[in-house]
mmJSON file of the N, C-alpha and C atoms, coordinates in Angstrom:
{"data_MODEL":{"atom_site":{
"group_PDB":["ATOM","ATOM","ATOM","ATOM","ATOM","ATOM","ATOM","ATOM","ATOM","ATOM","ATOM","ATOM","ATOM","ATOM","ATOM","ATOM","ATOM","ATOM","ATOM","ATOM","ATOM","ATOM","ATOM","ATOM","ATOM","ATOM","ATOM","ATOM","ATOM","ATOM","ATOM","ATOM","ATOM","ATOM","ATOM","ATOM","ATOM","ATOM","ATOM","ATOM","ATOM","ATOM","ATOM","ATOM","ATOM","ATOM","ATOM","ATOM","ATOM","ATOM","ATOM","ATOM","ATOM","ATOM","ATOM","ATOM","ATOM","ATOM","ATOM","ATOM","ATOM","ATOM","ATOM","ATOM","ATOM","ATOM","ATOM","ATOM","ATOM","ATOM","ATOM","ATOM","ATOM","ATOM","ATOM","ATOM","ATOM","ATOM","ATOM","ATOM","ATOM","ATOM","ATOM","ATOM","ATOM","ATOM","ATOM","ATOM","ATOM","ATOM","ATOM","ATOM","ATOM","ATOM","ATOM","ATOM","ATOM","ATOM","ATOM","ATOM","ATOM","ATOM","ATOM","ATOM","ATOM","ATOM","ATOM","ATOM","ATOM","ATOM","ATOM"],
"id":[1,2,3,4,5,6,7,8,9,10,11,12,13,14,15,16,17,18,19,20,21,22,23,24,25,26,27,28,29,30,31,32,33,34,35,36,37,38,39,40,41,42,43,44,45,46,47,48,49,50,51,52,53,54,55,56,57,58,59,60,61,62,63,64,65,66,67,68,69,70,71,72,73,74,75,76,77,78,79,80,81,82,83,84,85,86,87,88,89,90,91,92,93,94,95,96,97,98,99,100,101,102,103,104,105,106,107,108,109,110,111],
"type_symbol":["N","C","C","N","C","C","N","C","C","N","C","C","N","C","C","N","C","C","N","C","C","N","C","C","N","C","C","N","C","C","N","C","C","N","C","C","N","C","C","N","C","C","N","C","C","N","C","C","N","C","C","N","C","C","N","C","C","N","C","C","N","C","C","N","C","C","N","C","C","N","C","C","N","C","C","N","C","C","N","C","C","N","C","C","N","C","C","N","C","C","N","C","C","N","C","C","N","C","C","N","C","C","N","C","C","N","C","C","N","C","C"],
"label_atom_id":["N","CA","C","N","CA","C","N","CA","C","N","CA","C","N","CA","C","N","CA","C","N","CA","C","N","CA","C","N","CA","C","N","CA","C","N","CA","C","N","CA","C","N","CA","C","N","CA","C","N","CA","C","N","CA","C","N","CA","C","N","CA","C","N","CA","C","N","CA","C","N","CA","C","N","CA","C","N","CA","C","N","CA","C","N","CA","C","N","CA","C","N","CA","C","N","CA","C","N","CA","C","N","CA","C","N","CA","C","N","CA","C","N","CA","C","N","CA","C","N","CA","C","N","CA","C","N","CA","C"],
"label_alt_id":[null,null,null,null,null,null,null,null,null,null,null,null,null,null,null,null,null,null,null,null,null,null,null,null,null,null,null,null,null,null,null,null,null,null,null,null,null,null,null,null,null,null,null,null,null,null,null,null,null,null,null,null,null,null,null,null,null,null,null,null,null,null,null,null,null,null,null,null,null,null,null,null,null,null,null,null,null,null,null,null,null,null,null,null,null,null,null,null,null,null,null,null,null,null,null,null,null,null,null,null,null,null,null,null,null,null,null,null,null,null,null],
"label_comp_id":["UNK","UNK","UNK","UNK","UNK","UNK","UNK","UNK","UNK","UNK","UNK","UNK","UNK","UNK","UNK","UNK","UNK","UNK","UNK","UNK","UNK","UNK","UNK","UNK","UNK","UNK","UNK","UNK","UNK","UNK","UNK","UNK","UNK","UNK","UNK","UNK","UNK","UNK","UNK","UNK","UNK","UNK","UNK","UNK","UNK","UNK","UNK","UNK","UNK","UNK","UNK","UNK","UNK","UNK","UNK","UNK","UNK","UNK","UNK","UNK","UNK","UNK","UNK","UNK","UNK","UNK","UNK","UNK","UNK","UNK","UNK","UNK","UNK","UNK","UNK","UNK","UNK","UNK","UNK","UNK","UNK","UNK","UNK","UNK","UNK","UNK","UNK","UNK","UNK","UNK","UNK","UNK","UNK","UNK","UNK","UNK","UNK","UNK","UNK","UNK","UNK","UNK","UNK","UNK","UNK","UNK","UNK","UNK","UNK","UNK","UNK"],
"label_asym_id":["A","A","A","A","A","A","A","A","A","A","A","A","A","A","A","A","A","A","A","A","A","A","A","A","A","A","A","A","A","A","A","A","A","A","A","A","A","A","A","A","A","A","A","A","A","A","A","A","A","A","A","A","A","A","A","A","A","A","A","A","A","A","A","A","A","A","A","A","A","A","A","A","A","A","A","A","A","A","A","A","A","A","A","A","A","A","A","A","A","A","A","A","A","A","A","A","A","A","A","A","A","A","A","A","A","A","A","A","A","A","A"],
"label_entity_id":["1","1","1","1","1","1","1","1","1","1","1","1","1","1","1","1","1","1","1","1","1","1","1","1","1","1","1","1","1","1","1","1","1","1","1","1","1","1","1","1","1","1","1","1","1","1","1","1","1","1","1","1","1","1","1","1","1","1","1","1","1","1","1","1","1","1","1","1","1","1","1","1","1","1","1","1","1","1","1","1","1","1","1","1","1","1","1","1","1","1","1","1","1","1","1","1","1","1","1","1","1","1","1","1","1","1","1","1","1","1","1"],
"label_seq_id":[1,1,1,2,2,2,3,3,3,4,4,4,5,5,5,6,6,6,7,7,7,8,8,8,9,9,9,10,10,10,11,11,11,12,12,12,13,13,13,14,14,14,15,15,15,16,16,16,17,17,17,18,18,18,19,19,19,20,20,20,21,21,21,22,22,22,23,23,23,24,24,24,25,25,25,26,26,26,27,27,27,28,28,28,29,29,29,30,30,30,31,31,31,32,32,32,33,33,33,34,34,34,35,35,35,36,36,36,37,37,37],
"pdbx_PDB_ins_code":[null,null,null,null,null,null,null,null,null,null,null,null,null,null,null,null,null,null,null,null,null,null,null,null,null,null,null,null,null,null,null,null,null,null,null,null,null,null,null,null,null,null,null,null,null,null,null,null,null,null,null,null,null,null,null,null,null,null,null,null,null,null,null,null,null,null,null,null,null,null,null,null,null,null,null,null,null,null,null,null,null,null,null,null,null,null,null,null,null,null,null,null,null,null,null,null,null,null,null,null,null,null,null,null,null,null,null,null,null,null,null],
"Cartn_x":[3.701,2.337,1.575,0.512,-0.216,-1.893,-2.032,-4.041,-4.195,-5.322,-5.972,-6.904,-7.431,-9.049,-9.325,-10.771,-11.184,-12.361,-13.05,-14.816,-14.016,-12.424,-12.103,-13.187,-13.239,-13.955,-12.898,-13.332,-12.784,-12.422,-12.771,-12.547,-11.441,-11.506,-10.619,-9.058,-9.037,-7.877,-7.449,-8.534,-8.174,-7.749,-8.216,-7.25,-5.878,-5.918,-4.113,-3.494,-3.873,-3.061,-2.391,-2.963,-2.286,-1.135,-0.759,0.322,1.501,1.066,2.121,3.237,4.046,5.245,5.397,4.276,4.189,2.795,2.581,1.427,1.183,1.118,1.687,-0.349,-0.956,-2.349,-2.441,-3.205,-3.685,-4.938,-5.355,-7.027,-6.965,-7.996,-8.2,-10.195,-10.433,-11.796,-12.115,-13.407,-14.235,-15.411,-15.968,-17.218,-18.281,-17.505,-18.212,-18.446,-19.853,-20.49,-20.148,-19.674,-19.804,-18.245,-17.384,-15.842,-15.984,-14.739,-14.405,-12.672,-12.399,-10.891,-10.326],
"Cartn_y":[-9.903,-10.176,-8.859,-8.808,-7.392,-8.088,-6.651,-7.166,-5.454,-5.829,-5.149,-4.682,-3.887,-3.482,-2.315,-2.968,-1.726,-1.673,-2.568,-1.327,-0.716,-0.769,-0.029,-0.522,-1.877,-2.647,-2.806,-2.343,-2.803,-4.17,-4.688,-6.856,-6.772,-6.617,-6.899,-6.012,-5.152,-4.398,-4.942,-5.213,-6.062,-7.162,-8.047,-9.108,-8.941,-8.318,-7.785,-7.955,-7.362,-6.375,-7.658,-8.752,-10.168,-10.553,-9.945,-10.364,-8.957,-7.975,-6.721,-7.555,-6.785,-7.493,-8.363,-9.241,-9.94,-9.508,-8.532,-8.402,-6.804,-5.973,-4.933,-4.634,-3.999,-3.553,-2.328,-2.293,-1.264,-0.798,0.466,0.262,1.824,1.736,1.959,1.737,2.715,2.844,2.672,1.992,1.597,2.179,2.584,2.372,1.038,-0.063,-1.59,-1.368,-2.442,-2.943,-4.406,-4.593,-6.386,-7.04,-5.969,-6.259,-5.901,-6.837,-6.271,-6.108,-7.558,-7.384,-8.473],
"Cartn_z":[-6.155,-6.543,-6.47,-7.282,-7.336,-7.568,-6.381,-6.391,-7.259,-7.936,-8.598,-7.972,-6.665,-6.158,-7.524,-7.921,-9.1,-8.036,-7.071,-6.307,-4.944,-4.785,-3.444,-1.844,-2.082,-1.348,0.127,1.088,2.511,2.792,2.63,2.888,1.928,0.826,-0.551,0.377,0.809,1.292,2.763,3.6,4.774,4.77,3.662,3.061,2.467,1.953,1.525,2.225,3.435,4.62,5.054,4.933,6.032,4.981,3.777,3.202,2.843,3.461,3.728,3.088,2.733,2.406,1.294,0.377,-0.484,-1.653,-1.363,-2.459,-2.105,-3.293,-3.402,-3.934,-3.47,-3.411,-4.277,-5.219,-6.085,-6.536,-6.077,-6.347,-7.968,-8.141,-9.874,-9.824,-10.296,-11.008,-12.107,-12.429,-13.201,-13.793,-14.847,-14.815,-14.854,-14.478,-14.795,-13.527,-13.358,-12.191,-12.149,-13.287,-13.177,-12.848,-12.404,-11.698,-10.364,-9.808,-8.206,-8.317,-8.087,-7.593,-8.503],
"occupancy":[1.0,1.0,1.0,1.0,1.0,1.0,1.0,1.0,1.0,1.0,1.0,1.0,1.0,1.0,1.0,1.0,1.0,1.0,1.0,1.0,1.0,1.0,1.0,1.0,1.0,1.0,1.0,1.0,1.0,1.0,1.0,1.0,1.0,1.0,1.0,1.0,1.0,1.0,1.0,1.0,1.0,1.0,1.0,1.0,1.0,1.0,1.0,1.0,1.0,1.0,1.0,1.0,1.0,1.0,1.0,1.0,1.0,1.0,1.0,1.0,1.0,1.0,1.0,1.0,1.0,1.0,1.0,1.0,1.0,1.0,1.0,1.0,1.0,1.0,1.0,1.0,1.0,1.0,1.0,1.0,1.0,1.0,1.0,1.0,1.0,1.0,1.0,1.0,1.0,1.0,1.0,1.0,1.0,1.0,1.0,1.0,1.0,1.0,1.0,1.0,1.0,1.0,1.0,1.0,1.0,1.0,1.0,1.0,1.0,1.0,1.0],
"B_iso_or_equiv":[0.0,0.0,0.0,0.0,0.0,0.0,0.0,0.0,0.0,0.0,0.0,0.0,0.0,0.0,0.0,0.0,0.0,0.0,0.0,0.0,0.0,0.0,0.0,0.0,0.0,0.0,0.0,0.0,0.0,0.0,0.0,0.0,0.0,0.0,0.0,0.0,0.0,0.0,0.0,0.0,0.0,0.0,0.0,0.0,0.0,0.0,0.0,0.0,0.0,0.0,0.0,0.0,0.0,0.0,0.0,0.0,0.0,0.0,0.0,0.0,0.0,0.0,0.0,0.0,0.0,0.0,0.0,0.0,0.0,0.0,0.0,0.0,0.0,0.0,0.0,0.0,0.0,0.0,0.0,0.0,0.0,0.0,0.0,0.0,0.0,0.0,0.0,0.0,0.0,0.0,0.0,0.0,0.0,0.0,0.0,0.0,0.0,0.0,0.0,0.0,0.0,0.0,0.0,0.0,0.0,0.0,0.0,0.0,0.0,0.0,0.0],
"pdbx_formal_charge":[null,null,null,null,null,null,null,null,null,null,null,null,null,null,null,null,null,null,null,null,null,null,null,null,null,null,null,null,null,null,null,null,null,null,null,null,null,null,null,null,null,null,null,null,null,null,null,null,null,null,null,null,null,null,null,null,null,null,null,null,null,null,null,null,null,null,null,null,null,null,null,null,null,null,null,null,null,null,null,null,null,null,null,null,null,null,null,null,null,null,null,null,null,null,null,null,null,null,null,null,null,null,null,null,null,null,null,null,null,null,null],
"auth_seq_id":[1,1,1,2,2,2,3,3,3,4,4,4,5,5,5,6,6,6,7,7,7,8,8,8,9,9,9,10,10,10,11,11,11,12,12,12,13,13,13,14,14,14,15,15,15,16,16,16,17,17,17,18,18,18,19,19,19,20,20,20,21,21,21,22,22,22,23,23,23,24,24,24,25,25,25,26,26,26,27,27,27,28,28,28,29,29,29,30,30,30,31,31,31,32,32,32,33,33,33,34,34,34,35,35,35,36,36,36,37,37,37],
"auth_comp_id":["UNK","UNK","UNK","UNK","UNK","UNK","UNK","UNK","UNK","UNK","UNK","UNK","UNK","UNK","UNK","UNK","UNK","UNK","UNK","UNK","UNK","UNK","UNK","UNK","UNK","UNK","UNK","UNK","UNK","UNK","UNK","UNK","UNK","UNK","UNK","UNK","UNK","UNK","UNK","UNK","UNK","UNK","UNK","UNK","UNK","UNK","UNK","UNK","UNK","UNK","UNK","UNK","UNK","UNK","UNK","UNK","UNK","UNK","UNK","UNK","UNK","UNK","UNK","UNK","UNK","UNK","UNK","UNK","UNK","UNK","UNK","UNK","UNK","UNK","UNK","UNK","UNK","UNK","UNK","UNK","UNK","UNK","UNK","UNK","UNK","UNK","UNK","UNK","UNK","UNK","UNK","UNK","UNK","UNK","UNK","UNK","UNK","UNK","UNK","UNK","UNK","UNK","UNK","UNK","UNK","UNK","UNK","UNK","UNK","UNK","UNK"],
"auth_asym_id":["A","A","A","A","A","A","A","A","A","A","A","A","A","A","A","A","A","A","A","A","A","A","A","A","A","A","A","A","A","A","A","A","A","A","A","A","A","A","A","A","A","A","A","A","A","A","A","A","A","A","A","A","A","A","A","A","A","A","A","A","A","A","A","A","A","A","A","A","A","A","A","A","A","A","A","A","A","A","A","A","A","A","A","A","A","A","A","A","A","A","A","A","A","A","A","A","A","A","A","A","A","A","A","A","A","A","A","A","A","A","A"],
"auth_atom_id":["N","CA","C","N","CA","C","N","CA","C","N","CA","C","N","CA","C","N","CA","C","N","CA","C","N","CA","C","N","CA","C","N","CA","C","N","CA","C","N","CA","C","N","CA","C","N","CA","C","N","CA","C","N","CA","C","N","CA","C","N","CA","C","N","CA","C","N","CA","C","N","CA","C","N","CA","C","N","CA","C","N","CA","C","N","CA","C","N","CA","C","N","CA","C","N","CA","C","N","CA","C","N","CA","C","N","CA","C","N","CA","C","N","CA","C","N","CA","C","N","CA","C","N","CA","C","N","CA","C"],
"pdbx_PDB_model_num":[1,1,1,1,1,1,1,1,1,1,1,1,1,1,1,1,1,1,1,1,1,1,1,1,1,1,1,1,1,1,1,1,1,1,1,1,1,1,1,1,1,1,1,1,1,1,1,1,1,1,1,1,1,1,1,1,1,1,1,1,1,1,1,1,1,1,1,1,1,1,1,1,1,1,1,1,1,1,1,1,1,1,1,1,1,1,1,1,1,1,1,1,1,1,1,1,1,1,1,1,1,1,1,1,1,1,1,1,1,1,1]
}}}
């Protein structure tokens, strides 16, 4: 599984973290305001 972080939001990555091992975290910039994760 893959998360998409595009605002590099702390919660969004501290949430990941409880699935280490099953969801593979990727952060990526935007110029949109109106995306997160």
């Amino acid at each position: 599984m893959l998360l998409l972080g595009l605002a590099d939001r702390a919660e969004v990555r501290d949430a990941a973290a409880a699935w280490t091992g099953r969801v593979n975290t990727v952060t990526a910039r935007t110029d949109r305001v109106d995306v997160d994760a």
